[in-house]
C-alpha atoms as an extended CHARMM CRD file, in Angstrom:
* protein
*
       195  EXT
         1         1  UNK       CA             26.5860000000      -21.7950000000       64.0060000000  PROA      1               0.0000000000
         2         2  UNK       CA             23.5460000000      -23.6560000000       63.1880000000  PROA      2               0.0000000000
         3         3  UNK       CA             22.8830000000      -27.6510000000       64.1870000000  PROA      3               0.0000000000
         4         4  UNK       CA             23.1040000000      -28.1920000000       60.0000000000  PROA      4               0.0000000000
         5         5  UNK       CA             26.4200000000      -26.1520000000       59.6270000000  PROA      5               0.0000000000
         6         6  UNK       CA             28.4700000000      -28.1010000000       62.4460000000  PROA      6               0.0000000000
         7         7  UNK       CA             26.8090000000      -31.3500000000       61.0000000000  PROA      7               0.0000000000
         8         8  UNK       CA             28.2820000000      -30.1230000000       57.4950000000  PROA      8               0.0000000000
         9         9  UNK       CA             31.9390000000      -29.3480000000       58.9810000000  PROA      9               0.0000000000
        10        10  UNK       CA             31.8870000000      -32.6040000000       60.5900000000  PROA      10              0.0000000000
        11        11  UNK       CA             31.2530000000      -34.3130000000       57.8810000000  PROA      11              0.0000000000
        12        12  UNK       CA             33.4080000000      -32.6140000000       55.6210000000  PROA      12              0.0000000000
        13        13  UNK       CA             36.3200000000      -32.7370000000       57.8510000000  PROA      13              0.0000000000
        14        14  UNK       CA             35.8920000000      -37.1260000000       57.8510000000  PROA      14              0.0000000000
        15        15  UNK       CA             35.1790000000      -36.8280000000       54.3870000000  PROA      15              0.0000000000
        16        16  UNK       CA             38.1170000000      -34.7550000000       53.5030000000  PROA      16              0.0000000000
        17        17  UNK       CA             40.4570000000      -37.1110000000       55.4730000000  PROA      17              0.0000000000
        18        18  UNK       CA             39.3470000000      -40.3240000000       53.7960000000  PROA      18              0.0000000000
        19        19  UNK       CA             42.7020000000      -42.3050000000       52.7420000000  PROA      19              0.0000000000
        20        20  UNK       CA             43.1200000000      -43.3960000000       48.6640000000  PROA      20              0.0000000000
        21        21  UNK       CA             42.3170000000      -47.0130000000       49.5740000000  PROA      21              0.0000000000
        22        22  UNK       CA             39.0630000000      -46.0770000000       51.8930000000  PROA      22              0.0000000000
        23        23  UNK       CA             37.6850000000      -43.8350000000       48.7570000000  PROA      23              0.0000000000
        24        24  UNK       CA             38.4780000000      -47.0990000000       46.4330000000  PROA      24              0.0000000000
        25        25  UNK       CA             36.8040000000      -49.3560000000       48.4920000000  PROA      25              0.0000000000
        26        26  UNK       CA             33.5840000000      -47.0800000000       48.3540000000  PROA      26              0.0000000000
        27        27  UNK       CA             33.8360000000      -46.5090000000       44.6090000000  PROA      27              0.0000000000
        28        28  UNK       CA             34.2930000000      -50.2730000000       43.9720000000  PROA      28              0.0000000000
        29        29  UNK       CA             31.4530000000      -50.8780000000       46.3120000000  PROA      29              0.0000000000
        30        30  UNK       CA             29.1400000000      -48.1570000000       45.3120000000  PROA      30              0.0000000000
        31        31  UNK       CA             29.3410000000      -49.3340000000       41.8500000000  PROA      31              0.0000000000
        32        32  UNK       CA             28.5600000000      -53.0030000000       43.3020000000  PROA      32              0.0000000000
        33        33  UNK       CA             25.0220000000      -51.8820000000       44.5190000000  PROA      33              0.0000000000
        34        34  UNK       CA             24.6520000000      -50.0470000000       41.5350000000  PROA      34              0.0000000000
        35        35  UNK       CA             25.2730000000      -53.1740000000       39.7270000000  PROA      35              0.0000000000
        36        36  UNK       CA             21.9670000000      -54.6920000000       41.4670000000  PROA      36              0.0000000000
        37        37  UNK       CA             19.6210000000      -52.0850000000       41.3320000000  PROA      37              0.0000000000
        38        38  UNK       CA             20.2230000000      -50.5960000000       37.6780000000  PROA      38              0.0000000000
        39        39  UNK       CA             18.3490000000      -52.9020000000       35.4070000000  PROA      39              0.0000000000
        40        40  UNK       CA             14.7620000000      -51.1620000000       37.3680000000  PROA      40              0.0000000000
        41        41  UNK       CA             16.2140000000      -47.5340000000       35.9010000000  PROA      41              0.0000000000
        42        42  UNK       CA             15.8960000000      -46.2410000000       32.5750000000  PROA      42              0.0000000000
        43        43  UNK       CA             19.4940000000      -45.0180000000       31.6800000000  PROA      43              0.0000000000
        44        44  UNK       CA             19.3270000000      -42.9920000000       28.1990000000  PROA      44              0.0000000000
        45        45  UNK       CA             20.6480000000      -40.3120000000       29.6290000000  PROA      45              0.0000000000
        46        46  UNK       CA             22.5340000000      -39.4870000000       32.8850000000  PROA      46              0.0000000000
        47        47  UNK       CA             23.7750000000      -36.8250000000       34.7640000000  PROA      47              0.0000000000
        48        48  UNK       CA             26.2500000000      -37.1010000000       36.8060000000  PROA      48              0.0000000000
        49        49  UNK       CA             29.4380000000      -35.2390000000       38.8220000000  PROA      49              0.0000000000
        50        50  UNK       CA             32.8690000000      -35.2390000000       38.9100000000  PROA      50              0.0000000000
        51        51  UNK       CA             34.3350000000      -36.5930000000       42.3140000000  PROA      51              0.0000000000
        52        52  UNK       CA             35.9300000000      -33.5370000000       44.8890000000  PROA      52              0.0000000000
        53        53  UNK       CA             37.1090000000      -33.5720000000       47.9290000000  PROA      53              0.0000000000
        54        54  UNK       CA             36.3970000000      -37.2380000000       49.3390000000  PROA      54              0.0000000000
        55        55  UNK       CA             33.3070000000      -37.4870000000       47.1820000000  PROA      55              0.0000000000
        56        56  UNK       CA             32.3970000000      -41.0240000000       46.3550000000  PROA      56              0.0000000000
        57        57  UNK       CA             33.4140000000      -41.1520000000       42.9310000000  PROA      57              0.0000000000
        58        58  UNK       CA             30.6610000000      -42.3930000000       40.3190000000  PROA      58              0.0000000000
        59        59  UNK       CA             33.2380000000      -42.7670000000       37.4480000000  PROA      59              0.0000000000
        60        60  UNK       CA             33.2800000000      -46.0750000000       37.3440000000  PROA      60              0.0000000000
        61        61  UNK       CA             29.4820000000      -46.3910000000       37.1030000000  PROA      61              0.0000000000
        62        62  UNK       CA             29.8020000000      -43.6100000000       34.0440000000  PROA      62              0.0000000000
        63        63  UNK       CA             32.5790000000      -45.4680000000       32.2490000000  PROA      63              0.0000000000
        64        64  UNK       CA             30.6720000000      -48.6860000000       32.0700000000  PROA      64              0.0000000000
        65        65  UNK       CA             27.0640000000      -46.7370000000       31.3110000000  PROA      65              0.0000000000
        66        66  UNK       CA             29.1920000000      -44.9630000000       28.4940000000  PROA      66              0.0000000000
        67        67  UNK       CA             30.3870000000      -48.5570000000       27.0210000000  PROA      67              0.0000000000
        68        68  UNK       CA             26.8300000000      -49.3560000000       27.1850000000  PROA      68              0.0000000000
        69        69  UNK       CA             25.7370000000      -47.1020000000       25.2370000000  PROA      69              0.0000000000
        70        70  UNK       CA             24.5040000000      -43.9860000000       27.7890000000  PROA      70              0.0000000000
        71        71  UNK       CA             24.4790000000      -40.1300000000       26.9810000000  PROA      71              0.0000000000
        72        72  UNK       CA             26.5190000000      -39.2100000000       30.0430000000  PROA      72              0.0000000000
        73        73  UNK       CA             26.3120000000      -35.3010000000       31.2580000000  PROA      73              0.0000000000
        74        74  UNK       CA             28.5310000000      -33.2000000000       34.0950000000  PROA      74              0.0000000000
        75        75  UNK       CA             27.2300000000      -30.0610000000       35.9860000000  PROA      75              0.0000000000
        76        76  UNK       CA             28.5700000000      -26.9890000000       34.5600000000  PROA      76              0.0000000000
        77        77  UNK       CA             28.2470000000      -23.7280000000       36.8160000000  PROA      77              0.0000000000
        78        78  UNK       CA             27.3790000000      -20.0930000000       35.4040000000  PROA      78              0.0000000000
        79        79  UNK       CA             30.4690000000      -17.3720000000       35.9230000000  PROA      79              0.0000000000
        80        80  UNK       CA             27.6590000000      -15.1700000000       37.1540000000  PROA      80              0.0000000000
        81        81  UNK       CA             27.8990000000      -15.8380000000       40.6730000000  PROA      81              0.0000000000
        82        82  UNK       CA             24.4380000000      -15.0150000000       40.9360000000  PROA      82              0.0000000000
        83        83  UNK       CA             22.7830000000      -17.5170000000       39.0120000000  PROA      83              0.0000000000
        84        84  UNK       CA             22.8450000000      -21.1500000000       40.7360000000  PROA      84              0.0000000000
        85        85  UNK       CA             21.2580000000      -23.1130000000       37.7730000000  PROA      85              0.0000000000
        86        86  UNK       CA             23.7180000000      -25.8950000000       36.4580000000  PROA      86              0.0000000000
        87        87  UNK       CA             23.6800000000      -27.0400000000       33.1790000000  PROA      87              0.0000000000
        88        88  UNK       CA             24.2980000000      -30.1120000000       32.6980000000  PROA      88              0.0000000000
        89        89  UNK       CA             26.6540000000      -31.1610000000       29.0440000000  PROA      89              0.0000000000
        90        90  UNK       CA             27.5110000000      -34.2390000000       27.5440000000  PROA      90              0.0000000000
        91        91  UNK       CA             30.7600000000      -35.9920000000       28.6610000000  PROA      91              0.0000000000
        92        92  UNK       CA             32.5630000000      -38.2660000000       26.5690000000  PROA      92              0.0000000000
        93        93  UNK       CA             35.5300000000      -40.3160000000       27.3190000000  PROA      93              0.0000000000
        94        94  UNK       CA             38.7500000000      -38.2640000000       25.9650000000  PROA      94              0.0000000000
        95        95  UNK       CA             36.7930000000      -35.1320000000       26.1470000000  PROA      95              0.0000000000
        96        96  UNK       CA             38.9520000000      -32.1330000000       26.9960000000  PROA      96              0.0000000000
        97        97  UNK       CA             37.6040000000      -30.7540000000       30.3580000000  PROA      97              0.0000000000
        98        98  UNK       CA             38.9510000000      -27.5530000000       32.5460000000  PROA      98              0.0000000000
        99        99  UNK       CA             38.6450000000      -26.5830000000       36.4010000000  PROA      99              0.0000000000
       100       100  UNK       CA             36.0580000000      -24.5040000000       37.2220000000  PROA      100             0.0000000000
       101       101  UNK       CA             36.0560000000      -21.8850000000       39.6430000000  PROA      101             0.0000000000
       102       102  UNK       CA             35.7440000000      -23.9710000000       42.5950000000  PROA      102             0.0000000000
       103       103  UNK       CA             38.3090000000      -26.6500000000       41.0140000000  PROA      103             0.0000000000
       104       104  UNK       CA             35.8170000000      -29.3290000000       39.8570000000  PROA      104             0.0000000000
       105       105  UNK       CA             36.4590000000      -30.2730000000       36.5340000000  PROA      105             0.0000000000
       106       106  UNK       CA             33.4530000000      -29.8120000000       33.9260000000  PROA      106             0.0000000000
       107       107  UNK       CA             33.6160000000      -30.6320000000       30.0640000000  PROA      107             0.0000000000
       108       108  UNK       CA             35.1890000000      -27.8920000000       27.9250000000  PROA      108             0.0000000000
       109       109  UNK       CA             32.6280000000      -28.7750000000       25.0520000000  PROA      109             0.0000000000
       110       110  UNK       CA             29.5690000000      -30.5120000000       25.0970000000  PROA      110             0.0000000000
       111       111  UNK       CA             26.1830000000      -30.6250000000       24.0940000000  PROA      111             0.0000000000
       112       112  UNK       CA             23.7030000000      -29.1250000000       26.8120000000  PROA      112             0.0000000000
       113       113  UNK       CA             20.6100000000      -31.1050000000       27.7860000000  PROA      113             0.0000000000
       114       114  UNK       CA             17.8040000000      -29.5290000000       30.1190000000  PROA      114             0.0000000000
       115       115  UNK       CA             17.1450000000      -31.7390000000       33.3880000000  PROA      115             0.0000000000
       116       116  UNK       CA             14.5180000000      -32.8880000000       33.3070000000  PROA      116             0.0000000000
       117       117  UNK       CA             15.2700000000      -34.7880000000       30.0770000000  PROA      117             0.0000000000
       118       118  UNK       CA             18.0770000000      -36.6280000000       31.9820000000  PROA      118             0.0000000000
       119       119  UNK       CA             16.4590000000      -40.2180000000       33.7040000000  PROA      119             0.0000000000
       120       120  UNK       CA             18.9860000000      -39.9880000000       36.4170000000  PROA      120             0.0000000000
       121       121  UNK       CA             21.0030000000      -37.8220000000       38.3110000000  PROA      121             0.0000000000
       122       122  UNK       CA             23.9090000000      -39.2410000000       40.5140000000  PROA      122             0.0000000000
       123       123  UNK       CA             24.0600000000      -36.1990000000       43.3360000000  PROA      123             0.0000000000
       124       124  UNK       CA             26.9040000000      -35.9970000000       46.0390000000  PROA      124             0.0000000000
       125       125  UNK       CA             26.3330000000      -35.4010000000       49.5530000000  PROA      125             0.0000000000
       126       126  UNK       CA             28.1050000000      -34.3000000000       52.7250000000  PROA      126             0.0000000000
       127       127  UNK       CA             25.2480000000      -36.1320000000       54.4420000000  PROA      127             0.0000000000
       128       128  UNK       CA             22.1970000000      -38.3140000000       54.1660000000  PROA      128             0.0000000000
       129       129  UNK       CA             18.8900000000      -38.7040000000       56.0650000000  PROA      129             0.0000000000
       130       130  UNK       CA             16.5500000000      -41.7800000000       56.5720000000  PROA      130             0.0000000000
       131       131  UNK       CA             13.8310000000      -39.1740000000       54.4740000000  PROA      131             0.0000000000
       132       132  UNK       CA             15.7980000000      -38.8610000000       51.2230000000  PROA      132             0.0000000000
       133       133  UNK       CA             17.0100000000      -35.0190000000       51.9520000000  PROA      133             0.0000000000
       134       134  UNK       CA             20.8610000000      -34.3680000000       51.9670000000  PROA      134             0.0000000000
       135       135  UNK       CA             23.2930000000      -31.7640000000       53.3290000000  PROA      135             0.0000000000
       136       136  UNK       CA             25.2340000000      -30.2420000000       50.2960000000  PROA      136             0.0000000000
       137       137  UNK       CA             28.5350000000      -27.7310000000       50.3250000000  PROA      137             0.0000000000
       138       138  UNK       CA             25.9410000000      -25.3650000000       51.2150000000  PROA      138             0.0000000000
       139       139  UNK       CA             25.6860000000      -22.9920000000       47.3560000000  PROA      139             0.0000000000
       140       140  UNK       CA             22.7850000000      -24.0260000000       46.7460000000  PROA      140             0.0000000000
       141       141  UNK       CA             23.2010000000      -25.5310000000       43.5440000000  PROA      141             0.0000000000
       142       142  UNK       CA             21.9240000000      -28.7730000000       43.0170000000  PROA      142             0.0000000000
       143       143  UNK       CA             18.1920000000      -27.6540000000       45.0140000000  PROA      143             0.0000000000
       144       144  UNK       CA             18.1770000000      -24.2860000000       42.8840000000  PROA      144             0.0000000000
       145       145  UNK       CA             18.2090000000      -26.5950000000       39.6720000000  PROA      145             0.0000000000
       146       146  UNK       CA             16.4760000000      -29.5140000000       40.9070000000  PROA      146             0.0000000000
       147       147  UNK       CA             13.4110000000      -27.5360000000       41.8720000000  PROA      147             0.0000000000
       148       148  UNK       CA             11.6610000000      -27.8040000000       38.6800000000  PROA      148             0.0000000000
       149       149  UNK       CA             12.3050000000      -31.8430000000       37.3570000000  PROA      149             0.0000000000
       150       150  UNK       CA              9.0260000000      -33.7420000000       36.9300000000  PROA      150             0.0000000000
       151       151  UNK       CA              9.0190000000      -37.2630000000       38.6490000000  PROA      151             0.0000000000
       152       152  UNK       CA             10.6470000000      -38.6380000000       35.6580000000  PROA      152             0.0000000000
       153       153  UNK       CA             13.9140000000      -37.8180000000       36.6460000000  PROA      153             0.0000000000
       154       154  UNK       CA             15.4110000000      -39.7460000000       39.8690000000  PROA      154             0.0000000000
       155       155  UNK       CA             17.9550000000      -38.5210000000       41.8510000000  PROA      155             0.0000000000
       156       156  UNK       CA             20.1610000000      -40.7310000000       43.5940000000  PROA      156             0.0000000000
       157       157  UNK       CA             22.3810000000      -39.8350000000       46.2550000000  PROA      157             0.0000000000
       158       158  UNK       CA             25.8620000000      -41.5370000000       46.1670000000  PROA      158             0.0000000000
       159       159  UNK       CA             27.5150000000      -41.7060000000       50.0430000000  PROA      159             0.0000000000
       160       160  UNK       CA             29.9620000000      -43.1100000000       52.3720000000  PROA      160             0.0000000000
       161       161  UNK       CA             28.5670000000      -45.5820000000       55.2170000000  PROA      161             0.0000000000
       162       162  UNK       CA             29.4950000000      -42.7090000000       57.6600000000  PROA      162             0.0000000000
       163       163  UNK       CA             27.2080000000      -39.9280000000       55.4980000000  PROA      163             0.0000000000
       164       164  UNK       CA             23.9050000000      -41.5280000000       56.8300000000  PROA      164             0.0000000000
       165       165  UNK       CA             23.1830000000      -39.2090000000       59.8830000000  PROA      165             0.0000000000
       166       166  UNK       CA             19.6320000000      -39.0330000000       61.8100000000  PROA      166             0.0000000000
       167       167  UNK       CA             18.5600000000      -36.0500000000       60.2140000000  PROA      167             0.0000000000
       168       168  UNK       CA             19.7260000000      -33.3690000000       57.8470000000  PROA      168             0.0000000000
       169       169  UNK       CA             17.7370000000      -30.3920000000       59.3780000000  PROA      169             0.0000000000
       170       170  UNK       CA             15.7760000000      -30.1820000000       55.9200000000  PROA      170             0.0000000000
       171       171  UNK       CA             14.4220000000      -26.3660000000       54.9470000000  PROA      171             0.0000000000
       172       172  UNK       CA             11.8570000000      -25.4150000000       52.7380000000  PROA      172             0.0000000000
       173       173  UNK       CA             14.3170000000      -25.0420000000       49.6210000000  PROA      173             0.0000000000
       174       174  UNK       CA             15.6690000000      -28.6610000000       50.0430000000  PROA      174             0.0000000000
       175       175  UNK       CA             15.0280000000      -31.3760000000       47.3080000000  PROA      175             0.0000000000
       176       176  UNK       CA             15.0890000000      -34.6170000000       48.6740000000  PROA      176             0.0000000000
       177       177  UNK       CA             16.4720000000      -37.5020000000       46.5100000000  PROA      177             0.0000000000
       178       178  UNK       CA             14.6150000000      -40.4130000000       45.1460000000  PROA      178             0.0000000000
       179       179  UNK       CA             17.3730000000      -43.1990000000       46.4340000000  PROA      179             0.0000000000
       180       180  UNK       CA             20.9370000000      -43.0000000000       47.5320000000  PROA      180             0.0000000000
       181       181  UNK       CA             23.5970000000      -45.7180000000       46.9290000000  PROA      181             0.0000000000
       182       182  UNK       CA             26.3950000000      -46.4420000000       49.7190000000  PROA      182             0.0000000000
       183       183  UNK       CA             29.1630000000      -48.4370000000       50.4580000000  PROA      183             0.0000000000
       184       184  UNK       CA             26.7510000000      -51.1380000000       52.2160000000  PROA      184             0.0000000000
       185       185  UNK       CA             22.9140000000      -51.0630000000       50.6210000000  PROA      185             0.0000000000
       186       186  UNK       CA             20.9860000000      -49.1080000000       47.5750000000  PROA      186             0.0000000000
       187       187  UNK       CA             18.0300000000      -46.7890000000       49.5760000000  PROA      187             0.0000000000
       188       188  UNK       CA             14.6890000000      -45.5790000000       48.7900000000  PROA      188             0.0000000000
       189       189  UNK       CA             12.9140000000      -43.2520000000       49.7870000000  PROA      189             0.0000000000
       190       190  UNK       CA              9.1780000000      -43.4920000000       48.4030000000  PROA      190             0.0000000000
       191       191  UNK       CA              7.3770000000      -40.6000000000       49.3080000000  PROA      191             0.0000000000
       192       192  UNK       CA              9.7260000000      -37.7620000000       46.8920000000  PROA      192             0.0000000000
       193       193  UNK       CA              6.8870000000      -39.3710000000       43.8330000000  PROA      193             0.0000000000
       194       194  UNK       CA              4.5190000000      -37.1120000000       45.4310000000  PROA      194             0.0000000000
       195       195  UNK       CA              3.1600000000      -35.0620000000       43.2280000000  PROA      195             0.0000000000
């Protein structure tokens, strides 16, 4: 098993056995660092995901962006198990959703928008560097889509206190993210503007 695998167990494992009032407090606090950093984003339209397995939820950041009048989108994944490009459809509050094949919930309906017309993406992580690059569930998903976005788009990490590690063993295929919000501080990481 490699260094980045038994980093991802780990990690999963802690995440996994987070209690209801632990994954609260990190909502409720993620959302407060949100709170201080979002008037410096452009928020038209957002991408986002739907909280699984001890994810720190962003719902409460997409309910109030919705009431403020945001396009809001979810991750939708192909049936071909070959293709890893997400699309990302419009969410609305009351839409009908469904479980997908891996049990996340997407929107049953929705208008489809391409990437890199959303301004941000909220991403979960298993884990989170000092250099803005992330351990995932390990598909491949997120990186496969992300690959092609233009600097317009800014991906923000969302993560537990416990998620920030030393290093995520980054590979050639890995997309770092432009800033990551946790329980304790907003991040960013300046050099992903590289062109």
């Amino acid at each position: 098993m490699s260094k980045k695998q038994e980093v991802r167990e780990r990690l999963l494992l802690q995440r996994k056995n987070l209690s209801p009032e632990e994954l609260n407090f990190s909502e409720e606090s993620v959302k407060l660092n949100w709170d201080r950093v979002n008037s410096t984003f452009t928020k038209n339209h957002i991408g986002f995901y739907w909280p699984y397995l001890g994810e720190v939820s962003p719902l409460s950041i997409i309910h109030e962006l919705l009431d403020n009048g945001s396009s809001c989108y979810l991750p939708v994944v192909s049936e071909d198990p070959k293709n890893k490009n997400l699309i990302f459809k419009q969410f609305t509050l009351g839409a009908d959703t469904y479980k997908n094949k891996f049990n996340i919930t997407e929107p049953c309906k929705g208008i489809a928008i391409d990437c890199s017309d959303l301004d941000i993406i909220f991403i979960p992580c298993v884990g989170l560097d000092s250099e803005g690059y992330r351990i995932g569930m390990g598909m491949g998903f997120y990186d496969t889509t992300l690959k092609e976005i233009g600097s317009n788009t800014k991906l923000i990490a969302l993560a537990h206190d416990f998620q920030k590690i030393k290093s995520c063993f980054p590979e050639g295929h890995d997309i770092p993210v432009h800033g990551a919000i946790t329980s304790s501080e907003y991040l960013e990481f300046y050099f992903k503007n590289a062109e």
